[in-house]
FIBA-573976 format. One record per residue: chain; x negated, y, z of N, C-alpha, C, O in turn; residue in one letter; residue number from 1. Coordinates in nm, 2 decimals. Example, Ala and Ser with C-alpha at 12.3 -4.5 7.8 and 13.67 -1.06 7.14 Angstrom:
<rs>
kette / nx / ny / nz / cax / cay / caz / cx / cy / cz / ox / oy / oz / rest / nr
A / -1.32 / -0.57 / 0.78 / -1.23 / -0.45 / 0.78 / -1.32 / -0.33 / 0.78 / -1.42 / -0.33 / 0.85 / a / 1
A / -1.28 / -0.22 / 0.71 / -1.37 / -0.11 / 0.71 / -1.29 / 0.00 / 0.79 / -1.34 / 0.11 / 0.80 / s / 2
</rs>
This chain:
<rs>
kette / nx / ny / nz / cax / cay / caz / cx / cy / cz / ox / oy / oz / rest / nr
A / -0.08 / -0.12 / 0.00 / 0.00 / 0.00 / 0.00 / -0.09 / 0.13 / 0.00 / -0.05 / 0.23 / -0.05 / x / 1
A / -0.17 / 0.12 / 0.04 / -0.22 / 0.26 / 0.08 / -0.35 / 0.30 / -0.05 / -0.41 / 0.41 / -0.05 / x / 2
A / -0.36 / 0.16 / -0.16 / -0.43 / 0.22 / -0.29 / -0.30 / 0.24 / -0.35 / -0.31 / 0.31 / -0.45 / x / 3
A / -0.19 / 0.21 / -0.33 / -0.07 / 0.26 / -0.39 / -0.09 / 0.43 / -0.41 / -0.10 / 0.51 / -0.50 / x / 4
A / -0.10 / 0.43 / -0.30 / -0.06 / 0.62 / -0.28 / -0.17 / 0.70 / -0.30 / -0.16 / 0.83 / -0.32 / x / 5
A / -0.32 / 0.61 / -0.31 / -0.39 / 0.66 / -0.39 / -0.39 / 0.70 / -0.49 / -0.43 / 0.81 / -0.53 / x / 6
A / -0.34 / 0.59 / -0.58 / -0.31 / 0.62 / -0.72 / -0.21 / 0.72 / -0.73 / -0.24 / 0.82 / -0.80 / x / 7
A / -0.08 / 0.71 / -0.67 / -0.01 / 0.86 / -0.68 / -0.07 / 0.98 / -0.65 / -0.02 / 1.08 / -0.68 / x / 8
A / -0.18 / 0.98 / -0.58 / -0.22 / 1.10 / -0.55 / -0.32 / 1.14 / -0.67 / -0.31 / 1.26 / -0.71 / x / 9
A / -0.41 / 1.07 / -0.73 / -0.50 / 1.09 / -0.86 / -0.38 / 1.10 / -0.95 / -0.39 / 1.22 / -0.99 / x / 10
A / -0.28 / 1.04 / -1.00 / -0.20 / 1.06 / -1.10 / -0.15 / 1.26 / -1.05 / -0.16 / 1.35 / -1.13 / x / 11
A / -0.10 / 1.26 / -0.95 / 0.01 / 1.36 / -0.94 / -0.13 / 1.52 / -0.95 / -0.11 / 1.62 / -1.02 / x / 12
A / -0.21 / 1.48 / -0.88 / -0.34 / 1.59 / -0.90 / -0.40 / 1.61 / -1.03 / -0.44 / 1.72 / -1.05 / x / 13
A / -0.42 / 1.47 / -1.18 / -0.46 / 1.50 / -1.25 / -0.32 / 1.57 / -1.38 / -0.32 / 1.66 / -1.46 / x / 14
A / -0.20 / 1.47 / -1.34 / -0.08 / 1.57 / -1.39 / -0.08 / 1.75 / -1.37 / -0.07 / 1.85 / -1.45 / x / 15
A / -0.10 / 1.73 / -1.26 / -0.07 / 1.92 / -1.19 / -0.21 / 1.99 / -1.30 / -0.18 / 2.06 / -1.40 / x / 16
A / -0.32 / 1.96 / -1.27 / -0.42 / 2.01 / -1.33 / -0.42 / 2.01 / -1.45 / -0.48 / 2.10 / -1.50 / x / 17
A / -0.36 / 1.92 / -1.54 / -0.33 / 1.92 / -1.66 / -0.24 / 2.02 / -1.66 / -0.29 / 2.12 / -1.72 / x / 18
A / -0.11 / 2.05 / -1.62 / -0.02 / 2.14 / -1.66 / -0.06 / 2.31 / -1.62 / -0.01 / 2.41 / -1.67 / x / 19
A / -0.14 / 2.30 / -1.55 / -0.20 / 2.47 / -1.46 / -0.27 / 2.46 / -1.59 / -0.20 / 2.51 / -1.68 / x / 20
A / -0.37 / 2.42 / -1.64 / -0.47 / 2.44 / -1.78 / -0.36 / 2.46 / -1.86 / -0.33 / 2.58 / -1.88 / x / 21
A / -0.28 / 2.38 / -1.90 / -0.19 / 2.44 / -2.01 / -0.15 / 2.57 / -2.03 / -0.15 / 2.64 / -2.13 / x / 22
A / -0.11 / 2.60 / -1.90 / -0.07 / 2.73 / -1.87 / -0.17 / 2.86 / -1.87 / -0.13 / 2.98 / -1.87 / x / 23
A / -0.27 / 2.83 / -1.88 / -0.38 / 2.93 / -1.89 / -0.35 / 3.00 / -1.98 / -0.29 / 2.94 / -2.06 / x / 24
A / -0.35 / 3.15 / -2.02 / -0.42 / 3.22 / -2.13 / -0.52 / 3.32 / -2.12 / -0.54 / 3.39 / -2.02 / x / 25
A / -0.58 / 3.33 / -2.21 / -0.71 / 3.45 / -2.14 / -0.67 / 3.60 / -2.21 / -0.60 / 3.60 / -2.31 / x / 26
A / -0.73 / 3.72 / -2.17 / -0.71 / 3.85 / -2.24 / -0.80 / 3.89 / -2.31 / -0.81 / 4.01 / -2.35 / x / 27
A / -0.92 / 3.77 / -2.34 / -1.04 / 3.81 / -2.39 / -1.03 / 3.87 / -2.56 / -0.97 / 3.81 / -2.65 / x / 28
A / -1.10 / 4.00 / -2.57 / -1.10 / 4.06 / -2.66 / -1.16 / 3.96 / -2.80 / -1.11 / 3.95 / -2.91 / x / 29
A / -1.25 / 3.89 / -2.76 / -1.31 / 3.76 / -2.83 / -1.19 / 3.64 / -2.94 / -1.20 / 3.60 / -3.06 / x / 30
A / -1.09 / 3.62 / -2.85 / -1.00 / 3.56 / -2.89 / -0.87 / 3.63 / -2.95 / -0.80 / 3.72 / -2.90 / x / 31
A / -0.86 / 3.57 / -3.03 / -0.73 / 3.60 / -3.16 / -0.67 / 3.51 / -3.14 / -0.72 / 3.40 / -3.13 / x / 32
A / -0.49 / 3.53 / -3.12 / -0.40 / 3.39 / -3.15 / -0.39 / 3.40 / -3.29 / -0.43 / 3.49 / -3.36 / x / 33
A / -0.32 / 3.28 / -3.31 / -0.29 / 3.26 / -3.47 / -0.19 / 3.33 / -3.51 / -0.20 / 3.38 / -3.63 / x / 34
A / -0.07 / 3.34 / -3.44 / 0.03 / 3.46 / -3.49 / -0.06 / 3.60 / -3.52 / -0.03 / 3.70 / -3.58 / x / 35
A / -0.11 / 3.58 / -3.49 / -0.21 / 3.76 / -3.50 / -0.33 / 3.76 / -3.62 / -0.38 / 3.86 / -3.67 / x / 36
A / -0.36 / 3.65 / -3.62 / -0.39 / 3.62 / -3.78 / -0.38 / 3.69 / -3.93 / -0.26 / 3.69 / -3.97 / x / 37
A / -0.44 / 3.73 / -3.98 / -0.37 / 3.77 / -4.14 / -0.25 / 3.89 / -4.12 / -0.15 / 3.92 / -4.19 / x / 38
A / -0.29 / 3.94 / -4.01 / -0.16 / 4.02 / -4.00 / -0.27 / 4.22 / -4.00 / -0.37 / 4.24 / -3.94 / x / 39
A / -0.20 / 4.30 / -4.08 / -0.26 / 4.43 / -4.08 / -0.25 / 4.48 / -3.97 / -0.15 / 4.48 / -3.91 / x / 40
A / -0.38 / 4.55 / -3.92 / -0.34 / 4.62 / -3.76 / -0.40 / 4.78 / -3.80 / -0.47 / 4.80 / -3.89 / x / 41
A / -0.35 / 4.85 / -3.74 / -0.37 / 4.99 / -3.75 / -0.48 / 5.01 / -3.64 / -0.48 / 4.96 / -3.53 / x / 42
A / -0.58 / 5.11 / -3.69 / -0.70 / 5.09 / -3.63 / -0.75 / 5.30 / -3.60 / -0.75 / 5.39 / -3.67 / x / 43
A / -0.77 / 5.28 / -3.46 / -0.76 / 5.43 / -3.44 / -0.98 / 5.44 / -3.38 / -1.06 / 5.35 / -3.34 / x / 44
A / -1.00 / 5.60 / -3.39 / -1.15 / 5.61 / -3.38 / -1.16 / 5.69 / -3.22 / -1.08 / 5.78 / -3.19 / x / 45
A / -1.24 / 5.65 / -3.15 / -1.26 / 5.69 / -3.05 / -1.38 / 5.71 / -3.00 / -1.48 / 5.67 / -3.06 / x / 46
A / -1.38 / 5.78 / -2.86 / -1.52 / 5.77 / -2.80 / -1.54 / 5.71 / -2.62 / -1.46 / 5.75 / -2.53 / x / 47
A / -1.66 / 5.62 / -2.61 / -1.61 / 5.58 / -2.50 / -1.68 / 5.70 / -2.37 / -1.80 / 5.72 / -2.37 / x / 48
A / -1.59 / 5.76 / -2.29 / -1.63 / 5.84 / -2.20 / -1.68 / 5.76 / -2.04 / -1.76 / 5.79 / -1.95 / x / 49
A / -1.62 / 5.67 / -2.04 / -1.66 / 5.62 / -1.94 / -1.63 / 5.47 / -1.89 / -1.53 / 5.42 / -1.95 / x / 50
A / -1.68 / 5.39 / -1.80 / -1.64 / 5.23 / -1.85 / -1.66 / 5.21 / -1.68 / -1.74 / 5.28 / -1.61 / x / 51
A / -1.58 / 5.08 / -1.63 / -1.60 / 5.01 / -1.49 / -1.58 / 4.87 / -1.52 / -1.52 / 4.84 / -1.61 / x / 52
A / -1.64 / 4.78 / -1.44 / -1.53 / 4.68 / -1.40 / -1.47 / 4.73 / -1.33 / -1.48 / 4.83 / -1.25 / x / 53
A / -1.35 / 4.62 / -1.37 / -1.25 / 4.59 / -1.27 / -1.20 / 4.36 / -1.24 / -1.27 / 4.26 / -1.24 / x / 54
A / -1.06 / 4.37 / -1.23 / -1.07 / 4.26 / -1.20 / -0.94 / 4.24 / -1.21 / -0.86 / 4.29 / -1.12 / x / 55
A / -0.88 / 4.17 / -1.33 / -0.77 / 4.14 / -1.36 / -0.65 / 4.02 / -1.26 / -0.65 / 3.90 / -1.27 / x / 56
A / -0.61 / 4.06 / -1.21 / -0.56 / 3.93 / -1.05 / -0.50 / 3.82 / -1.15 / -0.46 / 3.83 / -1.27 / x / 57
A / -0.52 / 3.71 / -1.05 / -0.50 / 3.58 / -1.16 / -0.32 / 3.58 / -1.12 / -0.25 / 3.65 / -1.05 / x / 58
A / -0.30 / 3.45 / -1.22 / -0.12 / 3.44 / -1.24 / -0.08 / 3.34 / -1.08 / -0.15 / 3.28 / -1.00 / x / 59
A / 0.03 / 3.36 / -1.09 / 0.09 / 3.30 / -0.94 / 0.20 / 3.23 / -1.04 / 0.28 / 3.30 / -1.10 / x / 60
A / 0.19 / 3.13 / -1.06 / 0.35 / 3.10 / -1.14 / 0.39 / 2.99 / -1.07 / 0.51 / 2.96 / -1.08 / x / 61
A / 0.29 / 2.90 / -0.96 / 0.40 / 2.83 / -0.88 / 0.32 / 2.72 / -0.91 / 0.28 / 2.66 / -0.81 / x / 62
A / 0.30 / 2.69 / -1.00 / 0.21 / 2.55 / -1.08 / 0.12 / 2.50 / -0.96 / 0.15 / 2.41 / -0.89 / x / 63
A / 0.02 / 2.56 / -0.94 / -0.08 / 2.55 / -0.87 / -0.03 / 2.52 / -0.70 / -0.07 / 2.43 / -0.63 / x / 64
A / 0.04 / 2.59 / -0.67 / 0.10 / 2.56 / -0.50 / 0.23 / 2.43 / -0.53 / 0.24 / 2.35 / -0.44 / x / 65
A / 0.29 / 2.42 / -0.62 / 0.34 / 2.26 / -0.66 / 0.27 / 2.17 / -0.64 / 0.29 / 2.09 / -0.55 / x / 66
A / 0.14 / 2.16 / -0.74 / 0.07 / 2.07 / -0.76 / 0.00 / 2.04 / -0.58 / -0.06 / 1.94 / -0.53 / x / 67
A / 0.02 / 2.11 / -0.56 / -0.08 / 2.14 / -0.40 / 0.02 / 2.02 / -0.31 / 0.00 / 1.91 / -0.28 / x / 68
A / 0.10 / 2.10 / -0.29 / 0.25 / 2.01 / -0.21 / 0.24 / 1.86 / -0.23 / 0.21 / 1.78 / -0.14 / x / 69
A / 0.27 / 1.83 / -0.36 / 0.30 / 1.70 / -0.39 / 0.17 / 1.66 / -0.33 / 0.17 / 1.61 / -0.21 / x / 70
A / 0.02 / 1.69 / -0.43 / -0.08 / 1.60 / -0.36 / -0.08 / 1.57 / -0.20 / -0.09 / 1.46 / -0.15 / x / 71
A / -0.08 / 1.73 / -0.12 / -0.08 / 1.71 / 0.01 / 0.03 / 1.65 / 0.07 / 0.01 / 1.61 / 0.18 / x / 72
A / 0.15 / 1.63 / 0.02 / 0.27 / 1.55 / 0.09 / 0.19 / 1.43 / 0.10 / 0.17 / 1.39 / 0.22 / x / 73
A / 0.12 / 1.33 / -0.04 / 0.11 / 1.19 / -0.09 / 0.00 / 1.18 / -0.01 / -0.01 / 1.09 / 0.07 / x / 74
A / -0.09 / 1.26 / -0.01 / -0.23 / 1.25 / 0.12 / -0.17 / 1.22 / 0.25 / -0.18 / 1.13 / 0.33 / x / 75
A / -0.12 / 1.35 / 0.26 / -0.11 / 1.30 / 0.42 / -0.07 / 1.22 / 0.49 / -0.12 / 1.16 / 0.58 / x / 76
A / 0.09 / 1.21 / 0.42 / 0.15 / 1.06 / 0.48 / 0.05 / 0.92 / 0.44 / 0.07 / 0.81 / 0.49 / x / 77
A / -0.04 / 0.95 / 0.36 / -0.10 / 0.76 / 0.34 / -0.18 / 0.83 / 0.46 / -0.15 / 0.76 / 0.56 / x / 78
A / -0.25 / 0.91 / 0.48 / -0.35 / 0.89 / 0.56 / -0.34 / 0.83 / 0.69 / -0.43 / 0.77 / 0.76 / x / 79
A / -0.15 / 0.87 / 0.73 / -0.11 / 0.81 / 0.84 / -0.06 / 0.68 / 0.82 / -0.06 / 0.60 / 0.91 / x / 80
A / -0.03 / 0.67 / 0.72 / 0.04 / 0.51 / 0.73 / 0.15 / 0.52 / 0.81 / 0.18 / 0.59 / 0.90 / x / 81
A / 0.20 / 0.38 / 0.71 / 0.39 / 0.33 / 0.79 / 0.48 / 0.47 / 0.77 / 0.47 / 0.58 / 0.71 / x / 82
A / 0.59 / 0.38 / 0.85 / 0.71 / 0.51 / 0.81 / 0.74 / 0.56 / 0.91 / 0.85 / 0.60 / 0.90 / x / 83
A / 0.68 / 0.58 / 1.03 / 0.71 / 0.65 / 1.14 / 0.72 / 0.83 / 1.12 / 0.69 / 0.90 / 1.02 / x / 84
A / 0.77 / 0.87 / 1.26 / 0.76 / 1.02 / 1.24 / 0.61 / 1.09 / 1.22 / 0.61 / 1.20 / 1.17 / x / 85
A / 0.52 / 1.04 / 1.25 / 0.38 / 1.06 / 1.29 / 0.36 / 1.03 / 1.12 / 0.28 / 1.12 / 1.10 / x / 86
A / 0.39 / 0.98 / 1.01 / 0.37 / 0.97 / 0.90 / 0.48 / 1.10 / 0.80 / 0.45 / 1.16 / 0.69 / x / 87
A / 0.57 / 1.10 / 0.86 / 0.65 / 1.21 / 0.80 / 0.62 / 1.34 / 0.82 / 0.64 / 1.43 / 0.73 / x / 88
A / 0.56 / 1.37 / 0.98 / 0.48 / 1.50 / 0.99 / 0.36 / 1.49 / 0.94 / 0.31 / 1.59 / 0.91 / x / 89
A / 0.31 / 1.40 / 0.93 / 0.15 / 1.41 / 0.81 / 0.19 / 1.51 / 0.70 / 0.14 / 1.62 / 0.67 / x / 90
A / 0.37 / 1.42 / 0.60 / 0.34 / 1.44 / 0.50 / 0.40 / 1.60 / 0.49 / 0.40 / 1.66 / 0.39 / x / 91
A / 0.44 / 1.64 / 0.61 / 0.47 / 1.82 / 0.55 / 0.35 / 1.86 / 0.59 / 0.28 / 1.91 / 0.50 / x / 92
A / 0.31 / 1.84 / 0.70 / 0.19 / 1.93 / 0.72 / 0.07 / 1.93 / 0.60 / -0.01 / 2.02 / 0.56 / x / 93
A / 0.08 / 1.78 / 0.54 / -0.01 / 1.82 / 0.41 / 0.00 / 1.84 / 0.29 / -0.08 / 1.83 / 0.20 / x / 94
A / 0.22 / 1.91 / 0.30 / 0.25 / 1.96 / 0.19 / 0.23 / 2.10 / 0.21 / 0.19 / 2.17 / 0.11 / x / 95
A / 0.24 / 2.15 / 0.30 / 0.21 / 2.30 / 0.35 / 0.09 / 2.32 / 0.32 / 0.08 / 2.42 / 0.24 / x / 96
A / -0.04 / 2.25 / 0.37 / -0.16 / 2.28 / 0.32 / -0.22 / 2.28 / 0.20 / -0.31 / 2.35 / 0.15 / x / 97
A / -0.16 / 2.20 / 0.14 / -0.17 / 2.15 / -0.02 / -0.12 / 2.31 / -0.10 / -0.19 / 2.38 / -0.16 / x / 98
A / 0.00 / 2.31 / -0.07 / 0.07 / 2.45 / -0.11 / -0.05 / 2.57 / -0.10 / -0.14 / 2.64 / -0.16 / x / 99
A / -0.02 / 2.55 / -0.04 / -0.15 / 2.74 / 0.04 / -0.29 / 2.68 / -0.04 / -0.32 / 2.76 / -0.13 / x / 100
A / -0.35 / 2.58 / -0.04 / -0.45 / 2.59 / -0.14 / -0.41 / 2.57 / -0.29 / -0.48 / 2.63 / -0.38 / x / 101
A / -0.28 / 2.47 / -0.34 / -0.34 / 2.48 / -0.48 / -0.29 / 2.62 / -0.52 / -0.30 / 2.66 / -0.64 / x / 102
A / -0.22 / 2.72 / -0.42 / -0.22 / 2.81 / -0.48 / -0.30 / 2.95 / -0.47 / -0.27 / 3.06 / -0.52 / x / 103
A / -0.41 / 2.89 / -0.39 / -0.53 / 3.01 / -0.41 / -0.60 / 2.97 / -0.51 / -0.65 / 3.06 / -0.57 / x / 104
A / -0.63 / 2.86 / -0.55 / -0.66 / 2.76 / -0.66 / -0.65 / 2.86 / -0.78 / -0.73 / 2.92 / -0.85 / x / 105
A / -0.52 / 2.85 / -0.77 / -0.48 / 2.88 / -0.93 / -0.51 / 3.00 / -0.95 / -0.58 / 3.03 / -1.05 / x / 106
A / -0.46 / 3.10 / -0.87 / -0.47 / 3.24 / -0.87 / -0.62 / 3.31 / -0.88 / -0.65 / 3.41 / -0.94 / x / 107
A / -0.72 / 3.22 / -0.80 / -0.85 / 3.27 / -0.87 / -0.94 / 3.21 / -0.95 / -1.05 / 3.26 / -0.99 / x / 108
A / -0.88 / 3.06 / -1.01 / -0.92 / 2.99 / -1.11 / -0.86 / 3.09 / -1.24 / -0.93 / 3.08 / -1.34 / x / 109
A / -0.78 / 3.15 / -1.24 / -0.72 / 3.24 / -1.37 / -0.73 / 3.37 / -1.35 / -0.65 / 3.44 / -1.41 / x / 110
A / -0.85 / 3.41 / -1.26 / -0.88 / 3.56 / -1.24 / -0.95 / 3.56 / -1.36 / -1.02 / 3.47 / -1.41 / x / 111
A / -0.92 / 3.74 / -1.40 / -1.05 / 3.75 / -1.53 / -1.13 / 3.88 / -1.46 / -1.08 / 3.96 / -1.39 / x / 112
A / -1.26 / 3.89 / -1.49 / -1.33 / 4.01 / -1.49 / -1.28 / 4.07 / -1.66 / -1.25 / 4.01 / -1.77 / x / 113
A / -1.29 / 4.22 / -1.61 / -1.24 / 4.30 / -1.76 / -1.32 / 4.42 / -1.73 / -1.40 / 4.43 / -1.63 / x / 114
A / -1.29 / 4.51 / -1.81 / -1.36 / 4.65 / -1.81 / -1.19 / 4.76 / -1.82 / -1.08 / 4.74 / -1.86 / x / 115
A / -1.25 / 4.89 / -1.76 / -1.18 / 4.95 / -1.76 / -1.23 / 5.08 / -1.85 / -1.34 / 5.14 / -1.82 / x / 116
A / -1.16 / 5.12 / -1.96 / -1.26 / 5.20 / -2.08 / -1.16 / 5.35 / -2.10 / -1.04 / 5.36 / -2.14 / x / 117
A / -1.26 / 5.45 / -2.05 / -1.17 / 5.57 / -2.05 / -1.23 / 5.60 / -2.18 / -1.35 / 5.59 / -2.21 / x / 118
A / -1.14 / 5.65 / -2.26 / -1.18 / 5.70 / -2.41 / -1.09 / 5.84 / -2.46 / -0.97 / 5.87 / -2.43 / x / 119
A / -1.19 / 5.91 / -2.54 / -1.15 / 6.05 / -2.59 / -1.12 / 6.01 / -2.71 / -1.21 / 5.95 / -2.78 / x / 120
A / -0.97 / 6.03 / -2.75 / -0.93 / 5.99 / -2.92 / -0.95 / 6.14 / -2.96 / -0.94 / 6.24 / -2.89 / x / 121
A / -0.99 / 6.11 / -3.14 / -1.04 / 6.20 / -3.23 / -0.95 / 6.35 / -3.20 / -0.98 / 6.47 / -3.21 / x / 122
A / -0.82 / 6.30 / -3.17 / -0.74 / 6.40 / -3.15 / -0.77 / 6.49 / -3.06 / -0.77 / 6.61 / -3.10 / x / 123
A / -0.80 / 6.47 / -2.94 / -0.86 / 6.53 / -2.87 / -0.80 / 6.47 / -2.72 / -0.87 / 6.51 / -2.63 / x / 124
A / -0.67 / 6.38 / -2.68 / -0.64 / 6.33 / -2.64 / -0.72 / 6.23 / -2.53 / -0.83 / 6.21 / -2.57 / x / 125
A / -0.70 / 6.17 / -2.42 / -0.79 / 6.07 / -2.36 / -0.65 / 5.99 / -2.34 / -0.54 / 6.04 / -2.35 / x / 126
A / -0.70 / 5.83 / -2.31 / -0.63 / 5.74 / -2.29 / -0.76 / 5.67 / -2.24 / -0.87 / 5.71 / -2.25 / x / 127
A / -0.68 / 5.53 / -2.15 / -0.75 / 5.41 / -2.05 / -0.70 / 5.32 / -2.13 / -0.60 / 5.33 / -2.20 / x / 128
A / -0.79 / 5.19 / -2.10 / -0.70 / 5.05 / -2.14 / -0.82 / 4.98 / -2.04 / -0.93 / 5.02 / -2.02 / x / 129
A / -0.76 / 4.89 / -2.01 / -0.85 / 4.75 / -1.92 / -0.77 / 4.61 / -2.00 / -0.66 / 4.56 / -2.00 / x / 130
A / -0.94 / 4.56 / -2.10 / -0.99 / 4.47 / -2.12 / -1.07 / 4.37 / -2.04 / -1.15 / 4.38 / -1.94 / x / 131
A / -1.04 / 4.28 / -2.10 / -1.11 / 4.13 / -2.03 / -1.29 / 4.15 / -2.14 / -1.31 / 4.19 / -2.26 / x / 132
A / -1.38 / 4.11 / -2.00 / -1.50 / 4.12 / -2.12 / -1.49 / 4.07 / -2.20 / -1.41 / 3.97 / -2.20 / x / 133
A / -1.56 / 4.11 / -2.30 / -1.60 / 4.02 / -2.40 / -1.77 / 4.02 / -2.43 / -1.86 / 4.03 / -2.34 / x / 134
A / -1.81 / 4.01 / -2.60 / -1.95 / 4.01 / -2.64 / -2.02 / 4.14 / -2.62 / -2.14 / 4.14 / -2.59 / x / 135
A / -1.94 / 4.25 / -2.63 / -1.93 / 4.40 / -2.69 / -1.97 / 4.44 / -2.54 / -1.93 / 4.38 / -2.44 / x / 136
A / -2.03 / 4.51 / -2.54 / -2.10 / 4.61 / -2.41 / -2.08 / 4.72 / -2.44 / -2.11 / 4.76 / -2.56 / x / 137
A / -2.03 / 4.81 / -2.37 / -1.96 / 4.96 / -2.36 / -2.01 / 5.05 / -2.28 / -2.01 / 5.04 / -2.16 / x / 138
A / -2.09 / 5.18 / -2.34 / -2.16 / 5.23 / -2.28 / -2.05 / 5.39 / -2.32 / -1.97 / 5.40 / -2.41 / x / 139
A / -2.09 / 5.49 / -2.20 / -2.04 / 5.64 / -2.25 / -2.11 / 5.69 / -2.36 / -2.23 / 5.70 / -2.38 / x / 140
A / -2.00 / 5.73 / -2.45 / -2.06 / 5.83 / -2.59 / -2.11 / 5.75 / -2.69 / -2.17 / 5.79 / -2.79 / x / 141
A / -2.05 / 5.57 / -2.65 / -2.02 / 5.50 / -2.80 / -1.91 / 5.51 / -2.92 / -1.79 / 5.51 / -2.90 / x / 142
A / -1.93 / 5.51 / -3.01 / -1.84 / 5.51 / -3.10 / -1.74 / 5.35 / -3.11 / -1.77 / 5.24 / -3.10 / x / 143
A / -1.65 / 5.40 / -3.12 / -1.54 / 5.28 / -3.13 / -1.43 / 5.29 / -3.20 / -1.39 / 5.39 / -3.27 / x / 144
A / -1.36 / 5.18 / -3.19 / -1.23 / 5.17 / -3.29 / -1.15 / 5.05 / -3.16 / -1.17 / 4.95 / -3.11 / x / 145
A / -1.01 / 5.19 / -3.16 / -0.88 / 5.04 / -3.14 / -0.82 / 5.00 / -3.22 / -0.80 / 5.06 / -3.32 / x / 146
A / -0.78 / 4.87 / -3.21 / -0.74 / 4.78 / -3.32 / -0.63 / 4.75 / -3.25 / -0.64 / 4.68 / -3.15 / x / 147
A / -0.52 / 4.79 / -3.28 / -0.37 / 4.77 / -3.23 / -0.31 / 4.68 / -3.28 / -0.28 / 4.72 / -3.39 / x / 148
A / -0.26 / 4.52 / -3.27 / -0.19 / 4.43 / -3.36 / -0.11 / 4.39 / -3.29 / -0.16 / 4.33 / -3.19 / x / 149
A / 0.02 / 4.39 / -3.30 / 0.15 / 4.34 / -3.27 / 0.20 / 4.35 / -3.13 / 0.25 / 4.26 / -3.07 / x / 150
A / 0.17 / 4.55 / -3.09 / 0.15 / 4.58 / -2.97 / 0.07 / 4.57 / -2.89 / 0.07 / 4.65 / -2.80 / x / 151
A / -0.01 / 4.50 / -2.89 / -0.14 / 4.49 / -2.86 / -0.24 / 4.54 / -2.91 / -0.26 / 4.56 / -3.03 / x / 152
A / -0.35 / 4.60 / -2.77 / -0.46 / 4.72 / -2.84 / -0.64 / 4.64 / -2.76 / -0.68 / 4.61 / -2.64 / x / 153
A / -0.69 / 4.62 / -2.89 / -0.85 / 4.59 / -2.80 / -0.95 / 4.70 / -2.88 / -0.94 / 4.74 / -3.00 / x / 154
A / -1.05 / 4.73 / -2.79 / -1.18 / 4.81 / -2.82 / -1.26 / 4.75 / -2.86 / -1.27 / 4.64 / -2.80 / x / 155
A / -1.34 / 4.75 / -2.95 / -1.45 / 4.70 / -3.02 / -1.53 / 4.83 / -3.07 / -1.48 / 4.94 / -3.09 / x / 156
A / -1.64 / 4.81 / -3.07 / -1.76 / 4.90 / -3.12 / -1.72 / 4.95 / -3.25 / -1.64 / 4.89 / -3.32 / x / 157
A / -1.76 / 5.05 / -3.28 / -1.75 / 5.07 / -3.43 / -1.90 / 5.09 / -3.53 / -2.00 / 5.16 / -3.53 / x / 158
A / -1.84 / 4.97 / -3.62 / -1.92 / 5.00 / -3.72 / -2.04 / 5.08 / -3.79 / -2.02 / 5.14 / -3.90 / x / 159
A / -2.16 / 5.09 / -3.73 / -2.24 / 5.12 / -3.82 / -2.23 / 5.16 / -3.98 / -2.25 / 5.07 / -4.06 / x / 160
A / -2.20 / 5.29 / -4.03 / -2.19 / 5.29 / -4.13 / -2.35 / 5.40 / -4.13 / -2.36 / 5.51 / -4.07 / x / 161
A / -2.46 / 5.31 / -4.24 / -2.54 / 5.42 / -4.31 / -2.50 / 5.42 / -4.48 / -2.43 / 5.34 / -4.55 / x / 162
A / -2.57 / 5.54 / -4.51 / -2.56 / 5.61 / -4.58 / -2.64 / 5.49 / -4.72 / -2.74 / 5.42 / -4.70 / x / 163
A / -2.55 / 5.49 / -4.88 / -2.62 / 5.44 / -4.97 / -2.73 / 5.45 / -4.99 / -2.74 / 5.58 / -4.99 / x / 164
A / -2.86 / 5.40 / -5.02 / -2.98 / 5.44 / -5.06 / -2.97 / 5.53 / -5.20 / -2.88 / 5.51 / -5.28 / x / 165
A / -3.07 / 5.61 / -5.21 / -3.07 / 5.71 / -5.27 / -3.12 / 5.62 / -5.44 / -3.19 / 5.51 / -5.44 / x / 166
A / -3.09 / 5.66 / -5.54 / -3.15 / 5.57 / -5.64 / -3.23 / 5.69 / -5.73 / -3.30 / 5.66 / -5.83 / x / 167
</rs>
């Protein structure tokens, strides 16, 4: 009995962790979904005035303090064995504990580090946006471009353009 409940506990821990990954998405400027693909984005010129981290808080959706519960329910009661009360209070007390960790779990397994980019548009205008890092390093008084696609806006460096060689 009690490799019984082992196995439910590896099954029900590797289920949960499967489904919390599913749920991941990241805001990395790096990554493109495929709906966003082949699609025209309108692209504005800017300057970067100033840049931080910051720290984007990870998702709470519940997944992670689920998965927590169940394992710690299935833990605790095998660890006590039989069906007594002393096995029933195992298994809350190690659904409660389960809870409270898989859900710090989750919430800083899906934290992102990002930048926070204050920028002066050509207009004369300032605007902020906080990005997740990416490859691109952001310094004050770089030249850039937002790339706005399907309400969605990321900063990227701009282009180097020199001049044709002279013939």
């Amino acid at each position: 009995m009690n490799n019984r409940y082992r196995q439910l506990c590896l099954a029900a821990l590797l289920g949960g962790l499967a489904w919390m990954t599913a749920g991941c998405s990241t805001t990395s400027p790096d990554v493109i979904k495929p709906e966003d693909a082949q699609r025209l984005s309108q692209v504005q010129d800017a300057v970067v005035l100033n840049v931080r981290v910051v720290a984007v808080e990870g998702s709470q959706s519940g997944v992670g303090g689920a998965t927590g519960a169940i394992v710690g329910a299935i833990g605790g009661n095998a660890s006590v064995g039989g069906n007594g009360r002393g096995s029933a209070a195992a298994g809350v007390l190690g659904a409660v504990v389960g809870g409270v960790v898989g859900n710090a779990v989750e919430r800083f397994g899906t934290r992102e580090e990002a930048y926070e980019i204050l920028l002066q548009m050509a207009s004369g205008e300032r605007k902020a946006i906080v990005q997740a890092k990416g490859t691109e390093v952001f310094n004050p008084g770089d030249a850039v471009i937002l790339v706005v696609t399907g309400g969605k806006t990321r900063v990227m460096l701009a282009p180097k353009v020199t001049a044709p060689a002279a013939k």
